[in-house]
PDB file of N, CA, C and O in Angstrom:
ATOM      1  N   UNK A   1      -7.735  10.679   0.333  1.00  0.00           N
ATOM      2  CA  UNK A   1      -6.372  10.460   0.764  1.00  0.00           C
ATOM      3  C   UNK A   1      -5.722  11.809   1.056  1.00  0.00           C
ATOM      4  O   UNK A   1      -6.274  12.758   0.500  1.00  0.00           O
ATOM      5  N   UNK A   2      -4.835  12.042   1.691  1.00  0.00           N
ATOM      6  CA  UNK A   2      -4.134  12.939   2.534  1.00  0.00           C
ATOM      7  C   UNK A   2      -3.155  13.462   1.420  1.00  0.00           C
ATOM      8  O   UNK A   2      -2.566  12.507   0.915  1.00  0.00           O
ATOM      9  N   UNK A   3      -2.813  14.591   0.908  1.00  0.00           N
ATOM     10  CA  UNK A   3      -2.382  15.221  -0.290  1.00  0.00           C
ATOM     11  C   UNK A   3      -0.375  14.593   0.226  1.00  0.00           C
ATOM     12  O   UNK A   3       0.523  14.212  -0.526  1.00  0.00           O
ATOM     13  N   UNK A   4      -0.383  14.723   1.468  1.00  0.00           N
ATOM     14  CA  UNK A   4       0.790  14.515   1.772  1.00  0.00           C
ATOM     15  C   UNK A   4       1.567  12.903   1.067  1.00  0.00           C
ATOM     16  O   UNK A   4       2.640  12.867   0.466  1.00  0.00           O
ATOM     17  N   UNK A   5       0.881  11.990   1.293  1.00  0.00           N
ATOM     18  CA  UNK A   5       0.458  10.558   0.865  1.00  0.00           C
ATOM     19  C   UNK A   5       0.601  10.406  -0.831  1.00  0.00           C
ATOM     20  O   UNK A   5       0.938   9.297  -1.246  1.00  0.00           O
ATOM     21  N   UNK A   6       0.459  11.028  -1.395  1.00  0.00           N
ATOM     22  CA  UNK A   6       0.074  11.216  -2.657  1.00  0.00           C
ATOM     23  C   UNK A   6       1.536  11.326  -3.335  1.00  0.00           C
ATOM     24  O   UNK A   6       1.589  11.068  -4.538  1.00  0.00           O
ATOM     25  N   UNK A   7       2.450  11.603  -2.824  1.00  0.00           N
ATOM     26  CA  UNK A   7       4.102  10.926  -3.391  1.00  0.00           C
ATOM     27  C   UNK A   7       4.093   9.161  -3.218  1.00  0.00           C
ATOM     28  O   UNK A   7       3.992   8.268  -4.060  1.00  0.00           O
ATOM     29  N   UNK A   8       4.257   9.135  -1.648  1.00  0.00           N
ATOM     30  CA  UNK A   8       4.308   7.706  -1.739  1.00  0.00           C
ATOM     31  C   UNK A   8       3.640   6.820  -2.361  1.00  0.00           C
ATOM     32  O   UNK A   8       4.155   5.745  -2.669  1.00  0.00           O
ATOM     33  N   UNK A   9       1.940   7.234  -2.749  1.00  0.00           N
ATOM     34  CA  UNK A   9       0.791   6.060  -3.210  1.00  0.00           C
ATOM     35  C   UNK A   9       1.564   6.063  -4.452  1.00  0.00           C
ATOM     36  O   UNK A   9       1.607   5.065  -5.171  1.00  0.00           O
ATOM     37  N   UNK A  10       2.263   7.305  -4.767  1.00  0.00           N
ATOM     38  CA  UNK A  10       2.418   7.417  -6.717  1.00  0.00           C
ATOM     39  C   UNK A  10       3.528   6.119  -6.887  1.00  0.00           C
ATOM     40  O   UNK A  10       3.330   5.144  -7.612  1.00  0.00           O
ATOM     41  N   UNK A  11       4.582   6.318  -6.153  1.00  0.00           N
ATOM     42  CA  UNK A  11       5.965   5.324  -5.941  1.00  0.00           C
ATOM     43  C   UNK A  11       4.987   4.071  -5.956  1.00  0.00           C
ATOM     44  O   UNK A  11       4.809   3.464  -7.012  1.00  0.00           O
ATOM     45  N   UNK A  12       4.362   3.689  -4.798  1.00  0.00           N
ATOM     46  CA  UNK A  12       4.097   2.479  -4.459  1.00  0.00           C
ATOM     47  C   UNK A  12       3.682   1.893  -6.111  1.00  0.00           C
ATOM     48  O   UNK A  12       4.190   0.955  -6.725  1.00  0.00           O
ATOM     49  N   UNK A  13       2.531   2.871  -6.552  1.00  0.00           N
ATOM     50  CA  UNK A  13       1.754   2.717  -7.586  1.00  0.00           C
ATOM     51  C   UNK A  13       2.796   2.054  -9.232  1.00  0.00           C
ATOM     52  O   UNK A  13       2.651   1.179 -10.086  1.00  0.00           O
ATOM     53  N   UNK A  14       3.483   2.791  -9.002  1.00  0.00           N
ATOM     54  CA  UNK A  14       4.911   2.281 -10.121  1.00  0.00           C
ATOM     55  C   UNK A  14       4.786   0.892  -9.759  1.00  0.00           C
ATOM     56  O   UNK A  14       4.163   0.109 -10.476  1.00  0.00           O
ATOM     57  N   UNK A  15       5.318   0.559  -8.739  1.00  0.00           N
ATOM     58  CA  UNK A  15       6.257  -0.535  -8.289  1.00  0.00           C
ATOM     59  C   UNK A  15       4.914  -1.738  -8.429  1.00  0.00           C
ATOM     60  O   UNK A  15       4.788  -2.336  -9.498  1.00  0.00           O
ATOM     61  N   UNK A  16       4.114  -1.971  -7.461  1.00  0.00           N
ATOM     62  CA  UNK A  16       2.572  -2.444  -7.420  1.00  0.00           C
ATOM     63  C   UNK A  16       1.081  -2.232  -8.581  1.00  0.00           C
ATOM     64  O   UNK A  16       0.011  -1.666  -8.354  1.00  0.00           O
ATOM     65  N   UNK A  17       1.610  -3.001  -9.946  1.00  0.00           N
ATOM     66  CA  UNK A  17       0.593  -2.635 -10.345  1.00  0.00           C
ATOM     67  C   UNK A  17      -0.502  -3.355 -10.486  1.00  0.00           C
ATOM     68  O   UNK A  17      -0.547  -4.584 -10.543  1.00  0.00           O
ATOM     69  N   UNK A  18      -1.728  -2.334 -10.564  1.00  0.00           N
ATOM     70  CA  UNK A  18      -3.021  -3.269 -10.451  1.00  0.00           C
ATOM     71  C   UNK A  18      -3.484  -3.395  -8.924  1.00  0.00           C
ATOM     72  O   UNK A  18      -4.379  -4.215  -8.723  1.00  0.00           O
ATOM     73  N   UNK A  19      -2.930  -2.603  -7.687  1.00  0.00           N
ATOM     74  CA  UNK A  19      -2.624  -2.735  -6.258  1.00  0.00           C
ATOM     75  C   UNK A  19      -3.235  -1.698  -5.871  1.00  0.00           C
ATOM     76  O   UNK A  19      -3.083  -1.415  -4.683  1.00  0.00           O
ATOM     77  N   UNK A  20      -4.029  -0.879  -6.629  1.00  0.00           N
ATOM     78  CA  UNK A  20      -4.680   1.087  -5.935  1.00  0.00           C
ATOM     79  C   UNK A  20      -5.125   0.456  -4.573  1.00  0.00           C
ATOM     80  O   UNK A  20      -4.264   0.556  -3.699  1.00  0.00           O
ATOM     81  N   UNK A  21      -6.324  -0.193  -4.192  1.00  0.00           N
ATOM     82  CA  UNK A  21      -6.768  -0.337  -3.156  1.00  0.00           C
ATOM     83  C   UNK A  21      -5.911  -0.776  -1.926  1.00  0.00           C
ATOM     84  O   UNK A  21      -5.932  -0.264  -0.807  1.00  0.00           O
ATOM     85  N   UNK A  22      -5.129  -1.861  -2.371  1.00  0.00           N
ATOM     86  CA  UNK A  22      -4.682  -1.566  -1.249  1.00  0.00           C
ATOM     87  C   UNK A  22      -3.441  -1.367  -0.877  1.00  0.00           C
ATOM     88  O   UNK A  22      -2.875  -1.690   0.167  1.00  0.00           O
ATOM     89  N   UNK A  23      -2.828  -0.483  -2.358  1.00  0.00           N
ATOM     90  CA  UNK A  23      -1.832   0.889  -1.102  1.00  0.00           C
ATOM     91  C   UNK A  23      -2.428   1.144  -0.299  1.00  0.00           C
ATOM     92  O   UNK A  23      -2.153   0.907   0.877  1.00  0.00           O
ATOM     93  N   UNK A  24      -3.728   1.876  -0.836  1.00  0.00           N
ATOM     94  CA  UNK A  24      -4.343   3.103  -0.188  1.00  0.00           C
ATOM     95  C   UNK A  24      -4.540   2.358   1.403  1.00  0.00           C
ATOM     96  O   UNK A  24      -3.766   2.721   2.289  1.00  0.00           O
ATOM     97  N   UNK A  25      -5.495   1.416   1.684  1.00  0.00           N
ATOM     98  CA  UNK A  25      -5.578   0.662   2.594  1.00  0.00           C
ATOM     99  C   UNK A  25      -4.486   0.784   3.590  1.00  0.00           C
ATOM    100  O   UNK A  25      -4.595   1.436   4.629  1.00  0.00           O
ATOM    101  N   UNK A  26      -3.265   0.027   3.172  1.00  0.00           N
ATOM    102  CA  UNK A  26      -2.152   0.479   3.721  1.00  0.00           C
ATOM    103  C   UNK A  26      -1.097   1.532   4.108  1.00  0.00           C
ATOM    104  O   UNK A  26       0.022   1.408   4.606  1.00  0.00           O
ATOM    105  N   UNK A  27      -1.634   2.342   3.816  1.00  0.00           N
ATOM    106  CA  UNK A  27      -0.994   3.928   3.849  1.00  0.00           C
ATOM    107  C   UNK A  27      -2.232   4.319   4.498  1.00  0.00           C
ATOM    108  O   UNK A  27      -1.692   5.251   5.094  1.00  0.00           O
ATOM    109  N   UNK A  28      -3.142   4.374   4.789  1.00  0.00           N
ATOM    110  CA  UNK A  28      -3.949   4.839   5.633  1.00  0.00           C
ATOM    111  C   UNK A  28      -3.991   3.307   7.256  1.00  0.00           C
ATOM    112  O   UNK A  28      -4.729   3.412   8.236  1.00  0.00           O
ATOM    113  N   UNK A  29      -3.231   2.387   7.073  1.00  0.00           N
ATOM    114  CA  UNK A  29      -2.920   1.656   8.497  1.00  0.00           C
ATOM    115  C   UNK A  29      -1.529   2.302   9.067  1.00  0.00           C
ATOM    116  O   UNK A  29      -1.106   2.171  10.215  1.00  0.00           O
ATOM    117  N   UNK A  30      -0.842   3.118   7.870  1.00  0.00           N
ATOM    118  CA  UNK A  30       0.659   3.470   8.383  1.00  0.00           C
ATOM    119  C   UNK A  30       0.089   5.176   9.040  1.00  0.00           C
ATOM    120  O   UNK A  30       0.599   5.579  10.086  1.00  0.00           O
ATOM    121  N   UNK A  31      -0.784   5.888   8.438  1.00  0.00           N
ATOM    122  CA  UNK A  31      -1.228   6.776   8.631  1.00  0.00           C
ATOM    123  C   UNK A  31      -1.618   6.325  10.362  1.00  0.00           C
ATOM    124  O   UNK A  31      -0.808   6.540  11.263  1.00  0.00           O
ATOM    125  N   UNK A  32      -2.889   5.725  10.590  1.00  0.00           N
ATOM    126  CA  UNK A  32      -3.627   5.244  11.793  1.00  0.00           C
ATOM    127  C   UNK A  32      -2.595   4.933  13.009  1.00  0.00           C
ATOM    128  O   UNK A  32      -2.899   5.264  14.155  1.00  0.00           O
ATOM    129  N   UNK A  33      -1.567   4.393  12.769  1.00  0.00           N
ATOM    130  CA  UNK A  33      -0.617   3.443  13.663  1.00  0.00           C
ATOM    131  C   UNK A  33      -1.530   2.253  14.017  1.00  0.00           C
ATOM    132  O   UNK A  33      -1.860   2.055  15.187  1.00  0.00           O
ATOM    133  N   UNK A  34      -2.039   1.267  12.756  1.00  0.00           N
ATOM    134  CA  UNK A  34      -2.593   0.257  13.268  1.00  0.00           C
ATOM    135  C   UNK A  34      -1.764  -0.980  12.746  1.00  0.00           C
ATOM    136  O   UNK A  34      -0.559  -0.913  12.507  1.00  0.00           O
ATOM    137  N   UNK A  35      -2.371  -1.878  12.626  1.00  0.00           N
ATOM    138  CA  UNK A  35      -1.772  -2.554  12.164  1.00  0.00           C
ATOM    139  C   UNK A  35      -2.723  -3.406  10.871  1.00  0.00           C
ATOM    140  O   UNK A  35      -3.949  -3.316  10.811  1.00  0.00           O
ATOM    141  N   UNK A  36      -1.894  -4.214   9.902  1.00  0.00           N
ATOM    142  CA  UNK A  36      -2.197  -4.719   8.363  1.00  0.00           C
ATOM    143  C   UNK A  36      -1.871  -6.098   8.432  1.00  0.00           C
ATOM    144  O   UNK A  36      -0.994  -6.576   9.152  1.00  0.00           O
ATOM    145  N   UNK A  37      -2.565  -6.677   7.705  1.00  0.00           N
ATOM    146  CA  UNK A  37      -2.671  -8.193   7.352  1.00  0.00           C
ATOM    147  C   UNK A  37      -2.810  -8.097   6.037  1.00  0.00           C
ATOM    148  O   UNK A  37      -3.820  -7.629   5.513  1.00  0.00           O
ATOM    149  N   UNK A  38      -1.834  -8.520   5.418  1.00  0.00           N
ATOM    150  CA  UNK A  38      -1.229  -8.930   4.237  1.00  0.00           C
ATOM    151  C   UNK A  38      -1.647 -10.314   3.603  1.00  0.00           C
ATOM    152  O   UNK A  38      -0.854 -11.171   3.992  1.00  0.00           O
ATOM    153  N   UNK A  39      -2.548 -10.803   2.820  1.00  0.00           N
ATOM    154  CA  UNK A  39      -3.044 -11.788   2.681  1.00  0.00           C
ATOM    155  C   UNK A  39      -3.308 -12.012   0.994  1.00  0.00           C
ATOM    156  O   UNK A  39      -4.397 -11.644   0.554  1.00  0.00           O
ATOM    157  N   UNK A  40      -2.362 -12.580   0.114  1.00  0.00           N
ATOM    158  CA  UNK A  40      -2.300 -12.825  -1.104  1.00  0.00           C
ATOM    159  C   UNK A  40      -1.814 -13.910  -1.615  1.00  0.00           C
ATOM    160  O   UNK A  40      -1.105 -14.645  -0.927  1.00  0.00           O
ATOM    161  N   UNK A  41      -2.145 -14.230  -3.055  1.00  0.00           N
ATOM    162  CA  UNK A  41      -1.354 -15.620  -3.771  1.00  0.00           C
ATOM    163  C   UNK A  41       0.538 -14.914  -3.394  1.00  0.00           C
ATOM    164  O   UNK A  41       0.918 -13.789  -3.072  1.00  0.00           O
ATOM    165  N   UNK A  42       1.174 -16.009  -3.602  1.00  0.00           N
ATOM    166  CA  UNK A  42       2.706 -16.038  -3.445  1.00  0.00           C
ATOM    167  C   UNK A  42       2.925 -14.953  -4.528  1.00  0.00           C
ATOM    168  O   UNK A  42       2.160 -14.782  -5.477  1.00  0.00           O
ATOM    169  N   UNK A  43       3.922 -14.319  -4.315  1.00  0.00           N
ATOM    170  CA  UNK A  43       4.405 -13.733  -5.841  1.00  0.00           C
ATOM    171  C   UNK A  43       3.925 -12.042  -6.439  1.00  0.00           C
ATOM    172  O   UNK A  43       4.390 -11.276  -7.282  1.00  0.00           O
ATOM    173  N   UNK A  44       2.418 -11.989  -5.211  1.00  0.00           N
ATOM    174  CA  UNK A  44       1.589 -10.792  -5.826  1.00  0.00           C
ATOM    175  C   UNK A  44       2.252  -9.614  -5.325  1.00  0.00           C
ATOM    176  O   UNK A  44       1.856  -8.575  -5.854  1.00  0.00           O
ATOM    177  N   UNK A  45       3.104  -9.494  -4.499  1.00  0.00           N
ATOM    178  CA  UNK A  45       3.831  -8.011  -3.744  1.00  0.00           C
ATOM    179  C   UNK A  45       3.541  -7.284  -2.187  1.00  0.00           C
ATOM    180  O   UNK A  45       3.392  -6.124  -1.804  1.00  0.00           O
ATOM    181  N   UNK A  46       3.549  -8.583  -1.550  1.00  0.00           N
ATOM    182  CA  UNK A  46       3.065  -8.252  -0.212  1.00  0.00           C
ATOM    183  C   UNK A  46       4.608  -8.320   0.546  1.00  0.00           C
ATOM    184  O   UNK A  46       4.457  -8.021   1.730  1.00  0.00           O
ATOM    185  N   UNK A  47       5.543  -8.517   0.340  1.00  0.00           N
ATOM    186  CA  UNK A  47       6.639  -8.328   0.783  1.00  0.00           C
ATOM    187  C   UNK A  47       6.981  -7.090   0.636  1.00  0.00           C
ATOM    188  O   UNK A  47       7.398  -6.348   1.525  1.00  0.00           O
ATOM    189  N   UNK A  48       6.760  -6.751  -0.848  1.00  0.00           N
ATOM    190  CA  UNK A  48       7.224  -5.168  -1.121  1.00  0.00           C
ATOM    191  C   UNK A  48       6.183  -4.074  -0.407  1.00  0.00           C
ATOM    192  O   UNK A  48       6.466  -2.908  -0.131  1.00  0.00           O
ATOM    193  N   UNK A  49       5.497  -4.436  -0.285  1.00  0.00           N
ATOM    194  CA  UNK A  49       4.294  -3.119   0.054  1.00  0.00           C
ATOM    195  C   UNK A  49       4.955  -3.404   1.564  1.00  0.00           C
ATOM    196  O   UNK A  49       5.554  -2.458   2.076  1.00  0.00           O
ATOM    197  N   UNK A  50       4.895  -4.352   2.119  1.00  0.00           N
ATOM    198  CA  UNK A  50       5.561  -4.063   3.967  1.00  0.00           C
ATOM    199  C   UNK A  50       6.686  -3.602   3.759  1.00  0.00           C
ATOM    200  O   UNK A  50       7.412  -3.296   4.704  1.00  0.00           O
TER     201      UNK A  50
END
């Protein structure tokens, strides 16, 4: 991961726990300019991570 990244994964990491993979995942699609598919039970934090 990109040392720059490494504030936000920490934040995300607070907020999302049990979620390492796929911050990272997602901070490397925000990195790319691609795009993410968000795909979880109700409730798990896919609102917050977008």
């Amino acid at each position: 991961m990109l040392p720059e990244l490494a504030p936000a994964f920490a934040a995300l990491d607070r907020v999302l726990l049990g979620k390492q993979d796929q911050i990272q995942l997602a901070l490397s699609c925000l990195v790319a300019g691609g795009h993410l598919l968000l795909e979880d039970l109700p409730g798990m934090g896919k609102t917050t991570l977008a």
